[in-house]
N, C-alpha and C positions, 0 to 999 in steps of 0.2 A: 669021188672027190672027198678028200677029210679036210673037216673042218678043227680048226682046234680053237682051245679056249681064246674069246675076244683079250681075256687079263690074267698075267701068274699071277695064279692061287699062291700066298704065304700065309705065316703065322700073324695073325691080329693079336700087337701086343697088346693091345688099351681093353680086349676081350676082357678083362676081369674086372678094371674100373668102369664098363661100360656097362656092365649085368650090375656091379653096385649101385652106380645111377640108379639104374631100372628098377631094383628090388624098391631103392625108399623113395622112387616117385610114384611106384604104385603102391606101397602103406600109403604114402601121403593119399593121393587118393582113392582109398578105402575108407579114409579115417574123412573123408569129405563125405564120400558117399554115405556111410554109415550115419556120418551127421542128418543126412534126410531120411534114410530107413527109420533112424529112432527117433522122429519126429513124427511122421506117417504114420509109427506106432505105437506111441505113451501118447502123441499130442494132434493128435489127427484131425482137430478143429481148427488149431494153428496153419494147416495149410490151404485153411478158405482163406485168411484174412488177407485182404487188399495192402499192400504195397507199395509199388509203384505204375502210376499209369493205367491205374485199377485192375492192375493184374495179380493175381492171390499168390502167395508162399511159395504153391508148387510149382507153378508156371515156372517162376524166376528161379529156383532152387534148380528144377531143373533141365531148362537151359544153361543155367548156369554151369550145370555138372557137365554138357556138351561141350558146350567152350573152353573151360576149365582142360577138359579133354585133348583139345585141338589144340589148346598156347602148350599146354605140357608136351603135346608130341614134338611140336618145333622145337621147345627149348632143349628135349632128350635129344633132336637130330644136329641143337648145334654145338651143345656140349661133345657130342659124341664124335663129330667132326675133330672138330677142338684136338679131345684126344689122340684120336686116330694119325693126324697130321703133325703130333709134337712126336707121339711116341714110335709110328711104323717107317720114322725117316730111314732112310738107308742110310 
């Protein structure tokens, strides 16, 4: 029995505005992250101080960098939708 592909394979035009998203959502967040690494490390007392809800700096910094994670992947997968469905119309 052959099976063949469930969907033809084509060209992804939005392939290159897709990878541009990508590149400056992940600077963007490098340039987040990096904001807690050089915090951790010139100002490493800063991340005791209480907050919110008596939770210190680094708790919320990073969860914060968790979620920050999770909204960034959606808004990457609806942009990328977005594109995909303007540009690979037949």
């Amino acid at each position: 029995m052959l099976h063949e592909p469930a969907v033809e394979i084509k060209t992804d035009k939005a392939a290159a505005k897709k990878a541009k998203l990508g590149v400056k959502m992940f600077i963007a967040y490098t340039l987040v992250y990096a904001g807690f690494v050089f915090i951790g490390l010139s100002k490493p007392e800063w991340m005791g101080l209480e907050l919110i809800g008596k939770q210190n700096i680094a708790i919320i910094y990073g969860f914060g960098l968790i979620v920050l994670a999770i909204v960034m992947g959606f808004i990457y997968n609806y942009f990328c939708t977005k594109m995909e469905n303007k540009m690979n119309k037949n």
